[in-house]
C-alpha positions in Angstrom: 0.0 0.0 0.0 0.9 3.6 -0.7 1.3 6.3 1.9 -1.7 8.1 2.7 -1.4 11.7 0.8 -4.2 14.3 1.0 -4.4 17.9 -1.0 -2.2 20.6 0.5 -3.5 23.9 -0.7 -1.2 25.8 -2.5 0.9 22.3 -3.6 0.7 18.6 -4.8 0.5 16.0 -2.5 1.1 15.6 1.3 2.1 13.1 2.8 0.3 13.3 5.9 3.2 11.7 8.2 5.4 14.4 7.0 4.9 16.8 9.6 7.1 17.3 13.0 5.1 16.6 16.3 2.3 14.7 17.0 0.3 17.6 17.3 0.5 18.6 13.8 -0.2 15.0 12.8 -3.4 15.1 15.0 -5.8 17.0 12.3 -4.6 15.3 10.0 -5.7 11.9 11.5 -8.7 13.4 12.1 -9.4 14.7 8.5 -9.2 10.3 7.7 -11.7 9.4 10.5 -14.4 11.9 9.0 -17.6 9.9 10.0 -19.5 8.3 13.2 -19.1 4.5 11.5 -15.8 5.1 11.2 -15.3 6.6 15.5 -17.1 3.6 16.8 -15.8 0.9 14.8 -12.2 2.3 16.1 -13.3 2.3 19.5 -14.7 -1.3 18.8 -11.4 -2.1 17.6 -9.2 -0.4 20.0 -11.5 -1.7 22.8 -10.5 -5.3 21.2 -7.2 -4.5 21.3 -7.2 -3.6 24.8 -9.0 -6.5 26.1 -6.9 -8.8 24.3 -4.1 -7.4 25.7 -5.5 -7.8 29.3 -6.7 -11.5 28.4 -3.0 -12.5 27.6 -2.2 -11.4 30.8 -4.6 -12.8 32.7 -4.7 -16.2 30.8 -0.8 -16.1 30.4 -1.1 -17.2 26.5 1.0 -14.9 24.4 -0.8 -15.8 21.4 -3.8 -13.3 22.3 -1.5 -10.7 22.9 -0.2 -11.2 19.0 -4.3 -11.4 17.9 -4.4 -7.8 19.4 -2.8 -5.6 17.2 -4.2 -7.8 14.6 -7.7 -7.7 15.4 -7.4 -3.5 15.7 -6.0 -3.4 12.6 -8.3 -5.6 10.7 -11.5 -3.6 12.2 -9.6 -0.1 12.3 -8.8 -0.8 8.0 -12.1 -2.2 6.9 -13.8 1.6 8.4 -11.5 3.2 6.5 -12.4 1.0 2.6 -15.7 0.4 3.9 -17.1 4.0 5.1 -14.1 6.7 4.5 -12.9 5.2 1.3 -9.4 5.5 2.1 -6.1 3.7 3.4 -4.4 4.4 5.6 -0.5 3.5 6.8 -0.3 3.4 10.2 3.5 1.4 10.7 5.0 5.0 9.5 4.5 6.1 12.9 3.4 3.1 15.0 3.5 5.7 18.3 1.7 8.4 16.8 -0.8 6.2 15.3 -1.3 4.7 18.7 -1.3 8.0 20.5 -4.0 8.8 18.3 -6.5 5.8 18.1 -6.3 6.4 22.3 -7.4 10.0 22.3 -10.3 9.5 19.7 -11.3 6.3 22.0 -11.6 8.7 24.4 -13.2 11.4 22.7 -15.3 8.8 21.3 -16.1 7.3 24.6 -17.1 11.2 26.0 -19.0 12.1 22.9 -16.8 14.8 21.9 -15.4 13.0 18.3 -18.1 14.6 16.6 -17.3 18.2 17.9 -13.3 17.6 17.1 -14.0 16.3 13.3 -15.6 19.6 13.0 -13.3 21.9 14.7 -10.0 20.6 12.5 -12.2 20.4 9.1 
């Protein structure tokens, strides 16, 4: 798969990991998780993630703890061809990527998604 490039006014294409701080990532992340489907099938997903996590642990069987990232990433991807009709490339930054599917679970979780897609549009 290709890198993830959305229009920059004024140029060609930009590459959307191609900034300097997470914080100048974060609307960009945003801008590619546009609609409600797309939120709550994250949070499904990052939930997953999560639990599977804590069920490795608990169970003490490592193979659950490799289903995790898997699982997240299956659900996470499918949102994205399914209801944003993009891809994108989340092993170019795993940390910032990660960083950010946590703070939209929790903005999710709080209902305040909705409010954020509209403030960085």
């Amino acid at each position: 798969m290709s890198p993830v490039v959305t229009p920059d006014e004024g140029s060609a294409f930009h590459d959307v990991y191609a900034v300097h701080s997470f914080e100048d990532f974060w609307p960009h992340y945003v801008r590619l998780h546009t609609r409600p489907e797309t939120h709550a099938l994250h949070a499904v997903a990052t939930l997953s993630c999560l639990g599977l996590l804590g069920a490795a642990v608990v169970t003490r069987q490592p193979v659950l703890a490799v289903m995790a990232p898997l699982v997240d990433f299956a659900i996470a991807q499918a949102s994205h061809r399914i209801f944003e009709e993009n891809v994108t490339t989340p092993w170019k930054n795993q940390l910032w990527h990660t960083r950010a599917e946590l703070r939209m679970l929790r903005l999710v979780l709080t209902g305040r998604m909705r409010a954020e897609v509209e403030r960085t549009a």
